[in-house]
N, C-alpha and C positions, 0 to 999 in steps of 0.2 A: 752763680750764673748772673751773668749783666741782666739790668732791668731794659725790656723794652716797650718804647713806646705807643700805646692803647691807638689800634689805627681803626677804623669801618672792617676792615678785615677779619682783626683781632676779634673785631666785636664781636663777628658774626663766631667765630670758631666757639667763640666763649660761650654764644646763645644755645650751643650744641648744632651746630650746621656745619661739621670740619670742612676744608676746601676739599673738590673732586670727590665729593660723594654725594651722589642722589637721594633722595627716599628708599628707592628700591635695591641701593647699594654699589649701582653703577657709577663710574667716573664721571665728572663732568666738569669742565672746565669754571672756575670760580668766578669769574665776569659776565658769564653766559648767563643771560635773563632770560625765562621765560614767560613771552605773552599770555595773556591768557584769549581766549575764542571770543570773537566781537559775540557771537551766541552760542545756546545750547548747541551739542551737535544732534541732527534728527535723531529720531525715537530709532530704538531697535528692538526685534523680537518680533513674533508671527503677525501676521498680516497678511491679508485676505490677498489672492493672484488678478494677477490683471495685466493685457500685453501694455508694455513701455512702448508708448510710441517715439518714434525722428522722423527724422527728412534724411535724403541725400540729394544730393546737386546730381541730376542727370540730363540733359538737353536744355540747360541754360534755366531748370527750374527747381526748385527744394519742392522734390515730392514726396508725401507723406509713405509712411512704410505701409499704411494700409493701401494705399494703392500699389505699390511694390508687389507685394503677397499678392492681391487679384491679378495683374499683372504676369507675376510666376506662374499661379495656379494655372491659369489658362494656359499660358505656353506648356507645361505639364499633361496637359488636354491633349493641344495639338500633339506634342511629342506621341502619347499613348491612341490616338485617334491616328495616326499614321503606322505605328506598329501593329495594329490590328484588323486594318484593312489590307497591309502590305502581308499579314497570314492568312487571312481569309481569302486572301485576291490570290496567293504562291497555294494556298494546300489544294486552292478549288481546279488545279491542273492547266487554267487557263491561262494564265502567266508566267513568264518564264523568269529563272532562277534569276536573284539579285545579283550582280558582278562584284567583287570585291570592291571593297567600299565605297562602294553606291550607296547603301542605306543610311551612312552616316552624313556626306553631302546632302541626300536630298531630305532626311530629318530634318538637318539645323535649318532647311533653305524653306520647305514647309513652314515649321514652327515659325521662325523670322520673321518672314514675307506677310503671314495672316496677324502675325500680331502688329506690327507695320500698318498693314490696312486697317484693322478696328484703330490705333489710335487716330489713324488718316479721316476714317467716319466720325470721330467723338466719341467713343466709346470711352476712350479714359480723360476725357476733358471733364476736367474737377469743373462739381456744378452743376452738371448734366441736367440730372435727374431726367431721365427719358422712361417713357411710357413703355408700358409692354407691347406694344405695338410700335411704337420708334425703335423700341430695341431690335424686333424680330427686324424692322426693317435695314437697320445698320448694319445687322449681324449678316444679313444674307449679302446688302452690298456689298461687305467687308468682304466675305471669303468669295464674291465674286472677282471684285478687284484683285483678291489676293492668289487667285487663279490665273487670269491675265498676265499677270508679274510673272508668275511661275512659267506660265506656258513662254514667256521670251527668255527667262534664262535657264529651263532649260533646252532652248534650242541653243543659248550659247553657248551652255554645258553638257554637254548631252551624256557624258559620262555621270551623270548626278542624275539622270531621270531617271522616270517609274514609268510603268505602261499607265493609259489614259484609266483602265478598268480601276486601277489601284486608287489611282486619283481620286475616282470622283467616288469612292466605297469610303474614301480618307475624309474627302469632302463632307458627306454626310454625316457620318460620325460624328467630327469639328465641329459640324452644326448643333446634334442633339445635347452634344455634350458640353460644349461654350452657351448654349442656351441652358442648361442646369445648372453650367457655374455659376451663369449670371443671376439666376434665377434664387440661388443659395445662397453665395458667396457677395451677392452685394446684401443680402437682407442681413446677414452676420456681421457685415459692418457699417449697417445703421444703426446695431446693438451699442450701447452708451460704454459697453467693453472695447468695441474696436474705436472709440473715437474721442480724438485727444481732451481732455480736461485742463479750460483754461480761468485764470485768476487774473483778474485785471485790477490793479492800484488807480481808481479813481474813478470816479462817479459824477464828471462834470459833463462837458459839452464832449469831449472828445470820445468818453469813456459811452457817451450813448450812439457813438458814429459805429461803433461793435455792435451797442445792443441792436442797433437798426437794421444789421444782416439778415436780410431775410433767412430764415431756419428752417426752410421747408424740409420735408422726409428727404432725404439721404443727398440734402445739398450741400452740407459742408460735413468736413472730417472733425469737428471739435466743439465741443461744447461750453458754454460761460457758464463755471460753476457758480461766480459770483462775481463783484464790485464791491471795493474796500475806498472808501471813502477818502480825498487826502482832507488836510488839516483846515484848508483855506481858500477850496476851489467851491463854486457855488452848486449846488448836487440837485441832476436834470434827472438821471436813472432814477427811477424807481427806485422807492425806500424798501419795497420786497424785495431786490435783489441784494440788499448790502450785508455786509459780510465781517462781522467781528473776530478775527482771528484767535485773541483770545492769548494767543502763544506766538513764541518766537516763531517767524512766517518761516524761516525751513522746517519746523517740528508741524507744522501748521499743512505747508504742503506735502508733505512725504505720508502724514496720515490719511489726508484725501487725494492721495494720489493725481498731485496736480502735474500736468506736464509744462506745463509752458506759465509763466511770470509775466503780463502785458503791462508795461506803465505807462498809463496813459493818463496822467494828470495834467490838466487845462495850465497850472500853474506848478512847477516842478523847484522853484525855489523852497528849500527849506523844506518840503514834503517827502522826499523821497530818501526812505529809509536803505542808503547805500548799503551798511554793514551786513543786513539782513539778507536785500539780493545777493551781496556777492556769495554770503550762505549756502542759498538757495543757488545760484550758479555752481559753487565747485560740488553739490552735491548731486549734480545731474542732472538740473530741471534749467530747460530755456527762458533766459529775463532775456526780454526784447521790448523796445519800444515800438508804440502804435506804429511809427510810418513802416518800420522793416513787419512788421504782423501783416497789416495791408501786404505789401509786397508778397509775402508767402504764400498769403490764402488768397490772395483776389490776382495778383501780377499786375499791383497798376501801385503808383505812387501817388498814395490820399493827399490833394492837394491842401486839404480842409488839416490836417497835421504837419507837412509841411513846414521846418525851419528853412533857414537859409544856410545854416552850417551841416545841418544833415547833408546835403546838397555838395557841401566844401567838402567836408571830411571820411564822409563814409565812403565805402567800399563802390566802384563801379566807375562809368565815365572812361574806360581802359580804351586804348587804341594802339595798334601797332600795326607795323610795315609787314608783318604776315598776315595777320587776319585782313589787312584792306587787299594782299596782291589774293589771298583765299578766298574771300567775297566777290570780288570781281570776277576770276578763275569761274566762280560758282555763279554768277550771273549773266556770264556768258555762255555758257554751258547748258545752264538750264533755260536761257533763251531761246537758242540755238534748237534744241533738243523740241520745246515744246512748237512752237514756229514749225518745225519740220511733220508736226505728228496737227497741226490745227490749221494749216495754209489753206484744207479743203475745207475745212469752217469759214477761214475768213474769206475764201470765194464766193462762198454761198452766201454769207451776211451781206456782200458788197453785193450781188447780186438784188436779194430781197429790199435794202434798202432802195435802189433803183428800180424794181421792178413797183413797191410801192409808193412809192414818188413820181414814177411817171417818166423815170429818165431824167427829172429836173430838181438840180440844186444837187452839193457836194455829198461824195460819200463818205471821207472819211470829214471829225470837225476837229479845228486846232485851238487850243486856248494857251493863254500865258498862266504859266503855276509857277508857284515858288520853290525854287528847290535848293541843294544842298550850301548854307551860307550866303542864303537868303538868295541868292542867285535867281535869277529868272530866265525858263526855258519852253518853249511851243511843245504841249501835248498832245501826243495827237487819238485821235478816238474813232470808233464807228459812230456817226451821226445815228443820233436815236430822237432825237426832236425836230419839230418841223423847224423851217429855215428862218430865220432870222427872230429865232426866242425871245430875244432880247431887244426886239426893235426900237424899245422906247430907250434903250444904253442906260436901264438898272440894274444890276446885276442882283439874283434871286436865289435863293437855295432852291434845291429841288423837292417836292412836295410830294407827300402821298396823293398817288391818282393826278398826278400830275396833268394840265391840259395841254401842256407843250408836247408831252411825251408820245411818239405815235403811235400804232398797234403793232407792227415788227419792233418799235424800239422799246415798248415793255417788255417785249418776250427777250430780246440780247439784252437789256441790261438785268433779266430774271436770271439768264442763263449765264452770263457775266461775257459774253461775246465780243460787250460793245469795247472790254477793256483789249482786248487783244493786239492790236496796232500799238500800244503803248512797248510790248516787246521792240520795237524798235526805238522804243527811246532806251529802255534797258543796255541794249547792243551799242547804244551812241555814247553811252557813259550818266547821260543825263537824269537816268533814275537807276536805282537797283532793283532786283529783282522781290526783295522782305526790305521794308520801312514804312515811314508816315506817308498816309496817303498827304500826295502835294494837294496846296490848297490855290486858290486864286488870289492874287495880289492883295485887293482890294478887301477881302475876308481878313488875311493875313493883318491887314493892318490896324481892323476894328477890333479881332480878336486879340491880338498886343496887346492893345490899349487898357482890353478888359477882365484879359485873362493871363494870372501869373506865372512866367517861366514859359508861356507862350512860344517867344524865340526860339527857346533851346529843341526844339525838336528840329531844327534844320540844321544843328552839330550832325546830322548823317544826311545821305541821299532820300530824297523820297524814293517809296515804293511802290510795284504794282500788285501786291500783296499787304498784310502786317500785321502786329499781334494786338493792334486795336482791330482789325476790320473782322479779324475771326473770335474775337471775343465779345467785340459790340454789334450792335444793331445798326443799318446807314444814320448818317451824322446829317442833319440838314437842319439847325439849329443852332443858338450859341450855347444853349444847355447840351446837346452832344457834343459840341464842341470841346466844351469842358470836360465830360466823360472820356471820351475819346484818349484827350491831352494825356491824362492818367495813365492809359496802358504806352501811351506812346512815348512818355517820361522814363515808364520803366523799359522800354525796349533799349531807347537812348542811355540808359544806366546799366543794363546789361548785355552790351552788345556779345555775340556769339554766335559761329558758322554754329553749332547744334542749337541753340534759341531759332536760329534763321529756316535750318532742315522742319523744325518742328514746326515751325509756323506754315514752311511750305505745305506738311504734309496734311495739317489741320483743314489748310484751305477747301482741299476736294470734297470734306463735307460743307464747305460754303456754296461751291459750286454747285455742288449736286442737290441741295435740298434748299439752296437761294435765298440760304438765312441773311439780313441786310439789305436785300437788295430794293430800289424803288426806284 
């Protein structure tokens, strides 16, 4: 036999490794290297239960599953709260028989409509935390409101409705029984089982912008199990909360059941153990950095974390020729709609204002705001301060207890009345119905100077609504200002007709119970 030449190949055959055979005896291709795992892979074997929490995107927000499930449950409520006054109301002889599927329309239209109106009062506005006395009160708004709804559509359906008797037997129930849920099922998930466990990579300046959350009883879904120090950032947290992992950070999470991976290191050069997160990623657990974290649990973009490529790069900033002809459609509409149901409000406010003024000086006041691409357009308002506020031409934020403000114009800007003439800026094109409240020129310009990314919130139309004004308190400072900016960064990052619906719906508890107003 020819001799042949000793190759790397040769070698290996010779080492007892033939080509196309595995360990375990299977084929495999002789060039074919396997890697081996940047780490261990987590631990396996028994392990104490505990629900996995996520999100899902539904109304332009990642909301937690535990509120999903309270959410469900309730509708579950209403559903079986309507089945059994809809027997008791049919066996007791005084109602008459259901029509063919009748009960299934006015089921889904019940259940819907009330769950509708509790999120419309804040019922499922993450953060709440509402008192058993706010709650009772919510709860009775809520299915009041959510009675009214019913009662106009089923006059437009009338094939879907139930006699009044049925109703309000379904009513009461909904009551005792969404006050039980509430009563249980939010206390279940204050329990440290229903709420997510989170790890955060660093313990500088940033990583104490987390610990600073306030933690009150059942205000956020998640808990900091700890702070992992990086290598080179200067450490503000608290030395009790740091966290030696001790083991590869997937073995590390999977055995304290960590859900969510926060990196929030002040200085991420060189600190940030990639191989480990992406570990910890393909094994089911959320790495996210501090600014998208903010975003999920607060809906505002933490200016204080804030790159300028997160900005560039990430996800959001979207716009299209549907959602702007869908917006508009929906701001006209909803214009339109309200205008037609509030004219006799605004008669009467035009009235009161001139009845207490005496007949003298204007009733509606116009100002120049800034609005979309910096643009500038006349506001117009129900005058709520005496005439000529500004005689000395300073311009002023508005004040608690204001001395400008009159005794009818505290009660319309309590009641939010004084905004209502602004619908005709809506109709004009000059505002939308959900955006940044417009500011005045001359705000505008100071607040630029001193506050970053300032600008970008007039990438959309001002609004006469927005998802800063139902999540903050009135702004009449440059420090609200700056709070404000936040939610209105993230609105302008996530634009969306359901972000928009939701914020509508939120507002009625602004209205109604005059949270902001001054």
């Amino acid at each position: 036999m020819d001799d042949v030449a000793e190759s790397p190949r040769n070698r290996d055959k010779a080492a007892g490794s033939p080509e196309g055979t595995a360990p375990d005896g299977s084929e495999v291709h002789a060039d074919l290297h396997v890697l081996p795992l940047p780490m261990a892979a987590p631990p396996r074997g028994r392990q104490s239960l505990r629900f996995r929490h996520g999100h899902l995107q539904l109304l332009g927000r990642d909301i937690s599953s535990s509120m999903v499930l309270l959410a469900l449950s309730e509708f579950l409520v209403l559903l079986v709260a309507f089945e059994v006054a809809l027997r008791i109301w049919l066996s007791s002889g005084i109602g008459a028989a259901a029509g063919p599927g009748e009960p299934v329309q006015a089921f889904t239209l019940f259940a819907a409509v009330n769950v509708a109106a509790m999120l419309s009062m804040g019922l499922y506005r993450r953060g709440a935390g509402h008192t058993l006395s706010s709650t009772l009160l919510r709860l009775a708004g809520a299915l009041i409101l959510g009675a009214a709804v019913l009662a106009g559509l089923f006059y437009l359906l009338p094939q879907a409705s139930v006699g009044r008797g049925a109703l309000a037997v379904a009513f009461a129930l909904a009551f005792l029984g969404l006050l039980m849920t509430r009563f249980i099922g939010v206390r279940l998930l204050e329990l440290d089982t229903f709420r997510r466990q989170v790890l955060v990579l660093g313990a500088g300046h940033n990583a104490e912008l987390i610990n600073r959350i306030p933690h009150r009883k059942g205000r956020h879904g998640f808990i900091v199990a700890g702070f992992v120090p990086g290598p080179t950032e200067a450490r503000v947290v608290n030395a009790g909360r740091f966290i030696d992992p001790e083991l590869p950070l997937a073995q590390y999470v999977a055995l304290h059941h960590i859900d969510d991976v926060v990196v929030a290191l002040d200085d991420a050069r060189g600190g940030v153990p990639f191989d480990e997160l992406i570990a910890c990623k393909m094994s089911g657990v959320d790495v996210l950095d501090i600014t998208h974290f903010f975003e999920r649990e607060a809906g505002v973009v933490k200016l204080d974390t804030l790159r300028p490529s997160a900005m560039i790069f990430s996800r959001g900033f979207r716009q299209s020729l549907y959602r702007d002809v869908t917006k508009r459609t929906l701001d006209v509409v909803a214009s339109l709609g309200l205008l037609a149901v509030a004219w006799p409000f605004m008669l009467l406010t035009a009235a009161g204002i001139l009845v207490e003024s005496r007949g003298r000086g204007s009733v509606l006041y116009r100002q120049v705001r800034v609005g979309q691409y910096g643009r500038q357009f006349t506001l117009l308002k129900f005058r709520s301060m005496v005439m000529d506020a500004e005689i000395d031409g300073k311009p002023r934020w508005a004040e608690q207890n204001d001395a400008r403000i009159t005794r009818f114009g505290r009660f319309i800007r309590k009641t939010r009345l004084d905004e209502l003439p602004q619908l005709l800026n809506v109709i004009r094109g000059d505002m939308s119905f959900v955006g940044p409240r417009p500011e005045r020129p001359v705000f505008v310009r100071q607040l630029s100077e001193r506050l970053p990314y300032y600008q970008h919130r007039h990438w959309v139309k001002p609004g006469l609504t927005g998802w800063a004004q139902i999540n903050y308190p009135y702004g009449a400072s440059e420090q609200d200002a700056l709070e404000k900016l936040q939610y209105d960064l993230y609105y302008v990052k996530n634009p969306s007709i359901a972000l928009d619906l939701l914020t509508i719906a939120q507002t009625v508890e602004v209205v109604l119970f005059g949270r902001g107003s001054r």
